[in-house]
C-alpha positions in Angstrom: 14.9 -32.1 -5.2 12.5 -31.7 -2.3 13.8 -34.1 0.6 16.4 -35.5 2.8 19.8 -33.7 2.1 22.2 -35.8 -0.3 24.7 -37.9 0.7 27.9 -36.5 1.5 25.9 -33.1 3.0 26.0 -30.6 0.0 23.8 -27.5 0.3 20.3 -27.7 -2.1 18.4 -24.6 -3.5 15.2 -24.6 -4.9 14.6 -21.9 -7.3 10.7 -21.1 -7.7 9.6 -21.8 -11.2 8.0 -18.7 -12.2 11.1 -17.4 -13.6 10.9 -19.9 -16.3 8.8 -19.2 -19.4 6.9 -21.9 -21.4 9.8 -22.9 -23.2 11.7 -23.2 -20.2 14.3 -20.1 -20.3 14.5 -17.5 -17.6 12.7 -14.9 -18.6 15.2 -12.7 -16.3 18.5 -13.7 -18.5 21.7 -13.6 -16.1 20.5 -13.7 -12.3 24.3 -14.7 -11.1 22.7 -18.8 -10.5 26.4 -19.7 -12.2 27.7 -18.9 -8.9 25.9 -21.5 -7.2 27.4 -23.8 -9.8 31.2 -22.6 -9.2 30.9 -23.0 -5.3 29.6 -26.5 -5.7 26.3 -26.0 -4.5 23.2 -28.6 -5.9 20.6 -26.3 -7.1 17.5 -27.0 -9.5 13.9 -25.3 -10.2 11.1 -26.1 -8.0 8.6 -29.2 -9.9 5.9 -27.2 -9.9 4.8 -23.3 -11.0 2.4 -22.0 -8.0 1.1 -19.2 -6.4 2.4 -20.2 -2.7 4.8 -22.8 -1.8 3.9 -25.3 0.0 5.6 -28.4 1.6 6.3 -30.4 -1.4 7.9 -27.5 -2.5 10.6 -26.7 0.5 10.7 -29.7 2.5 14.2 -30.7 3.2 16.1 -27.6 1.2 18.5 -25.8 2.9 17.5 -22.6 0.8 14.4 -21.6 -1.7 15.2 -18.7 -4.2 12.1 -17.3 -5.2 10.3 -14.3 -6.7 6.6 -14.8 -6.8 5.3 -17.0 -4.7 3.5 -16.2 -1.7 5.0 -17.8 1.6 1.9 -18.1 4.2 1.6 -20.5 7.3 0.0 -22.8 5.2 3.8 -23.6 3.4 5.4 -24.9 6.5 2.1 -27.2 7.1 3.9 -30.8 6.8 7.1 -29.6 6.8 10.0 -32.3 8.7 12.7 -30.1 7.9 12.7 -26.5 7.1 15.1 -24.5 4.8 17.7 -22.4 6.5 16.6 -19.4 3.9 13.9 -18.2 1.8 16.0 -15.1 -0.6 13.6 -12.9 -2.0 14.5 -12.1 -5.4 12.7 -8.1 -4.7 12.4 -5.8 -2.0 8.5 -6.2 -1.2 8.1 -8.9 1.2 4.1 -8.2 1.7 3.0 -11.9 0.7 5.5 -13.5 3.3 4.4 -14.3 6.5 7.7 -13.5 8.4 5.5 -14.4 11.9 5.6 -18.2 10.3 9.0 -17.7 9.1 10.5 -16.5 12.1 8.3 -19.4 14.4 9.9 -22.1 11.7 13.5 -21.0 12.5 13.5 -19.7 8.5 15.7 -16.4 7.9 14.2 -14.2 5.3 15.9 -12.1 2.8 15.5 -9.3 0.0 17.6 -7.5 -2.8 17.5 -3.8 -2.1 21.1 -3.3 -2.9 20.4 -5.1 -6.5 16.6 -3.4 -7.1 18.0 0.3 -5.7 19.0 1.7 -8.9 16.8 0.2 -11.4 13.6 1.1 -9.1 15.3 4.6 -8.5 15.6 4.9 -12.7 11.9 3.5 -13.4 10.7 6.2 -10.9 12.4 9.1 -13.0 11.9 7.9 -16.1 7.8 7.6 -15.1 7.6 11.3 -13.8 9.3 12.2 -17.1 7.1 10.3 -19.2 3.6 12.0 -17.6 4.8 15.3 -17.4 5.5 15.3 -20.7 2.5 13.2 -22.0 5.2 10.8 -23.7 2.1 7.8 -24.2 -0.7 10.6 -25.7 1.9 12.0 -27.9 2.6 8.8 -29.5 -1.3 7.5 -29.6 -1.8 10.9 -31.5 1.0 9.8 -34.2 -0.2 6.5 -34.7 -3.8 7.1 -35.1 -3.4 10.1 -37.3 -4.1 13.2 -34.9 -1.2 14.6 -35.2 -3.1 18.5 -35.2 -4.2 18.0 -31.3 -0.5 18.5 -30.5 -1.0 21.9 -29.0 -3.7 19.9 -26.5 -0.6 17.9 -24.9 1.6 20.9 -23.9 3.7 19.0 -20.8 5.2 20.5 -17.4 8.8 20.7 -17.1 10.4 19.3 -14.1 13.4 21.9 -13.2 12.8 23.9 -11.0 9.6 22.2 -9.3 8.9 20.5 -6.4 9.0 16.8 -6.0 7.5 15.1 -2.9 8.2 11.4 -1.7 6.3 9.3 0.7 9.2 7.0 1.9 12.6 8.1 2.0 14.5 4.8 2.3 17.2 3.5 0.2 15.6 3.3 -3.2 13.7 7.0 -2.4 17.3 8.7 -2.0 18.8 7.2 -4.9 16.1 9.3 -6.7 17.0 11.9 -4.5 20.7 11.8 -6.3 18.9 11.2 -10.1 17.0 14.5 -9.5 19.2 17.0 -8.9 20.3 17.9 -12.3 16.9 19.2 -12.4 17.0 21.3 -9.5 14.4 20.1 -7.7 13.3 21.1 -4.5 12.4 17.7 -2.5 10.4 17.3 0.1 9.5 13.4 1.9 6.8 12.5 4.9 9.0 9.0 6.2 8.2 8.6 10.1 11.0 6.4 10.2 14.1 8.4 8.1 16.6 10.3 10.6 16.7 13.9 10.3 19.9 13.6 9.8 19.8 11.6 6.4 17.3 14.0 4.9 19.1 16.6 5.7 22.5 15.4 4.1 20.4 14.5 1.0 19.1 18.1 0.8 15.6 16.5 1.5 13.0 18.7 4.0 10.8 16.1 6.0 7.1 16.9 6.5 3.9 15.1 7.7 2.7 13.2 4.1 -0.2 16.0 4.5 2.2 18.6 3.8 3.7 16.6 0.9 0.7 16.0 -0.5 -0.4 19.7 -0.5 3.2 21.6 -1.7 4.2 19.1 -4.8 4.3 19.2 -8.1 4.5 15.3 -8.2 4.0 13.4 -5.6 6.2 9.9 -6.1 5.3 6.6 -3.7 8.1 4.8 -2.5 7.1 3.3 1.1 6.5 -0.4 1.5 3.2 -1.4 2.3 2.4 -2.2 5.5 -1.1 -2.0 7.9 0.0 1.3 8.1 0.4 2.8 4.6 -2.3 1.0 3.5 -4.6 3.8 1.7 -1.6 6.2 3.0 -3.0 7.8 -0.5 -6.6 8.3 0.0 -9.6 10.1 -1.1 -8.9 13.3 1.7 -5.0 13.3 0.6 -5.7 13.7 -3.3 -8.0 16.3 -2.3 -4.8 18.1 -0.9 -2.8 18.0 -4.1 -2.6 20.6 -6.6 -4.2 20.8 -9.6 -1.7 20.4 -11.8 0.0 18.0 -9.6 0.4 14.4 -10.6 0.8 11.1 -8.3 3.1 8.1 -9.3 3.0 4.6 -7.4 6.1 2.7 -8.0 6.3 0.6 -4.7 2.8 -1.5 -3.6 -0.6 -0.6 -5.3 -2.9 -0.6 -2.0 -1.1 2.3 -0.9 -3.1 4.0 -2.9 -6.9 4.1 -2.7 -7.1 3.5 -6.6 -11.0 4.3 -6.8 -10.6 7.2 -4.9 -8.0 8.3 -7.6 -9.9 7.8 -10.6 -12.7 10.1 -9.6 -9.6 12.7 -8.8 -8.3 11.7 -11.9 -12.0 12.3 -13.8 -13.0 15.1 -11.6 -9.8 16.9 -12.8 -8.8 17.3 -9.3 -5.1 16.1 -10.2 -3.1 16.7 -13.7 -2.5 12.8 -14.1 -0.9 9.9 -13.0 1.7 7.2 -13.6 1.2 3.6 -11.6 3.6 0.6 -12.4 1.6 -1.1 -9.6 -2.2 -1.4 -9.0 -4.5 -2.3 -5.9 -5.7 -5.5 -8.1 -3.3 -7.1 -10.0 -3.1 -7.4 -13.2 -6.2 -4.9 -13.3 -10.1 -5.8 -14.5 -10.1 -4.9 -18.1 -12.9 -2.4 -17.5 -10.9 -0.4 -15.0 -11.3 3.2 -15.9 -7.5 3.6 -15.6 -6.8 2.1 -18.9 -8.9 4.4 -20.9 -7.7 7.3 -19.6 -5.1 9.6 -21.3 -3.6 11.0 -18.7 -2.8 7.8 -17.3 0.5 6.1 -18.5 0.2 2.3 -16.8 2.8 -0.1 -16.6 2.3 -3.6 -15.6 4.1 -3.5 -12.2 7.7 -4.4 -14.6 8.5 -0.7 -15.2 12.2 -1.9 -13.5 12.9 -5.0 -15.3 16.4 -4.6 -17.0 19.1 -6.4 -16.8 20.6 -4.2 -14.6 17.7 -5.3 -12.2 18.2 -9.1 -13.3 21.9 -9.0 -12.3 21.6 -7.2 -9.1 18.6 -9.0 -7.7 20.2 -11.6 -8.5 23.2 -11.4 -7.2 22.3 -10.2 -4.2 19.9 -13.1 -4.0 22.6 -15.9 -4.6 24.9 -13.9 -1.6 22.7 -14.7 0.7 22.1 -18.6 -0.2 26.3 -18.5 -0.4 26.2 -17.1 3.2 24.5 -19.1 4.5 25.7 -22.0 2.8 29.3 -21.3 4.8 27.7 -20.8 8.2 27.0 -16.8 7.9 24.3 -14.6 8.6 23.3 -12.8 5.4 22.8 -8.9 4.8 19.2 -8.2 4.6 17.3 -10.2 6.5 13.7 -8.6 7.2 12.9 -10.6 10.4 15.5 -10.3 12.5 13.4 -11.9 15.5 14.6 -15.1 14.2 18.4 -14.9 14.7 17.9 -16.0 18.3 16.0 -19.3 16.9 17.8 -22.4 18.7 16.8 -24.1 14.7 18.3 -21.3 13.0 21.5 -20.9 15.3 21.9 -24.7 15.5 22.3 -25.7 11.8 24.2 -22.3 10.8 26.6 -23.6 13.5 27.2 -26.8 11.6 27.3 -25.5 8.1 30.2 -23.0 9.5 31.7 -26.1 11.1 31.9 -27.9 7.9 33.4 -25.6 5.5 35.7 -24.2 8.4 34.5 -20.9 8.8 34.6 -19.2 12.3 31.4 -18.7 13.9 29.7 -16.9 17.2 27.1 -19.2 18.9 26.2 -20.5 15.0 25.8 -17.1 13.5 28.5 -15.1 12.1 27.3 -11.6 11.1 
């Protein structure tokens, strides 16, 4: 569908292929794309499965849906006319280039509102599973070693101390999951108000401070230049040990070498990573050996909870837009003075009769 814009001016959405297995299903069920189809909107899957879209995939849309391709300066090489949108179906936006994005006129969004919950829920259910050694328990069933219970004895979690490095939307939603537990929580986020910690009951604290008080220390930031390694070989050294480190937000955040020689030194009780610093991992990583490890592969939050609400929030945007509004979310907010940008949203507004303000309507 790549191209000039059909006659008669309808809206066109590419939706990146990789949500499509081999048999051509979405392997995400319900993602709310019906709606596109009840507000009359042309929408079809990208041609092609790849890694980072390019021209031939985006030229002359008006919006691209996508989860895992990477957008780089490389994808608007070529380009005559560029989408409006690129909706990030996810709340990590580390493989866009929003410099390009922003120089191109292109508004960028993500789904926190739809990954919130489900990312909040993996988080708990992952510091339930390694304090309690859910995935050695069962490997001692199924291979017949079911006398080396006593080895496994877990930790419980009421009552201890649970420390976050982000405190953003996702991180407080934990925030609400934990207290039945009665948790005392501590976060290190440069950026959270005081305020907001405090009406969550949450104490802030330089991520040293974190790192040396908790029982389990949960990662939640985004990655950026400057959480990169936020989780290195001097911070382990800081953590109890029988404290344990979970990563459910960007792999290079942690230094993953430097925490499997914690991890074998017995420096730190154990560990629970959805993501990982290469991914998916080298089969001879030491990680996957290890049983004090419980590894998922960066899906621990795939329901259809998280289908439906990335989704949804996804297929809000491309309906904003596609009526001349500026969408919630947008992660590079440099580009709502782009003449582009401001220009076309004007017309689109014009056209379906909604009121706008110098072509952007918040």
């Amino acid at each position: 569908m790549a191209g000039d814009r059909p006659a008669g001016g309808r809206f066109t959405v590419g939706v990146s292929r990789d949500f499509l297995d081999a048999d051509g299903r979405n392997v995400w069920g319900d993602i709310r794309l019906g709606e596109l189809d009840a507000a009359g909107i042309d929408w079809d899957y990208l041609p092609r499965d790849t890694d980072e879209l390019l021209a031939p995939d985006i030229d002359g849309l008006d919006a691209v849906l996508f989860a895992a391709p990477a957008v780089t300066a490389r994808t608007f090489a070529g380009v005559t006319r560029s989408p409006l949108l690129l909706a990030r179906f996810g709340v990590g936006y580390d493989a866009v280039d929003l410099d390009a994005c922003t120089r191109h006129g292109v508004l960028v969004t993500i789904t926190p509102d739809g990954a919130r919950r489900p990312v909040a829920t993996a988080a708990l259910t992952l510091l339930l599973a390694v304090l309690h050694n859910v995935t050695a328990k069962d490997r001692l069933v199924r291979q017949g070693r079911w006398s080396e219970k006593e080895q496994w004895m877990g930790l419980g979690l009421t009552g201890r101390r649970v420390g976050l490095l982000g405190l953003g939307n996702t991180a407080r939603d934990l925030v609400g999951l934990l207290r039945p537990f009665e948790v005392e929580v501590l976060a290190y986020d440069p950026y959270c108000p005081p305020e907001t910690a405090a009406d969550l009951g949450v104490r802030l604290a330089d991520a040293d401070t974190v790192m040396a008080q908790a029982d389990a220390v949960i990662v939640m930031c985004v990655l950026t230049e400057e959480t990169f390694h936020l989780v290195d070989a001097r911070r382990l050294a800081l953590m109890k040990p029988s404290a344990v480190l979970l990563n459910v937000a960007r792999g290079p955040i942690v230094d993953e070498a430097a925490l499997i020689e914690a991890l074998r030194a017995g420096r730190i009780r154990g560990a629970g990573l959805d993501v990982f610093e290469t991914e998916p991992p080298d089969p001879s990583n030491p990680l996957l050996s290890m049983d004090n490890v419980i590894l998922s592969p960066h899906s621990l939050a795939w329901t259809d909870e998280m289908s439906a609400g990335n989704g949804g929030s996804a297929v809000r945007a491309v309906l904003d837009v596609a009526t001349g509004r500026l969408p919630r979310f947008v992660v590079n907010r440099d580009v709502l003075g782009h003449a582009y940008l401001s220009e076309r949203l004007g017309a689109l507004g014009t056209e379906t009769g909604e009121p706008t303000r110098a072509g952007v309507r918040p």
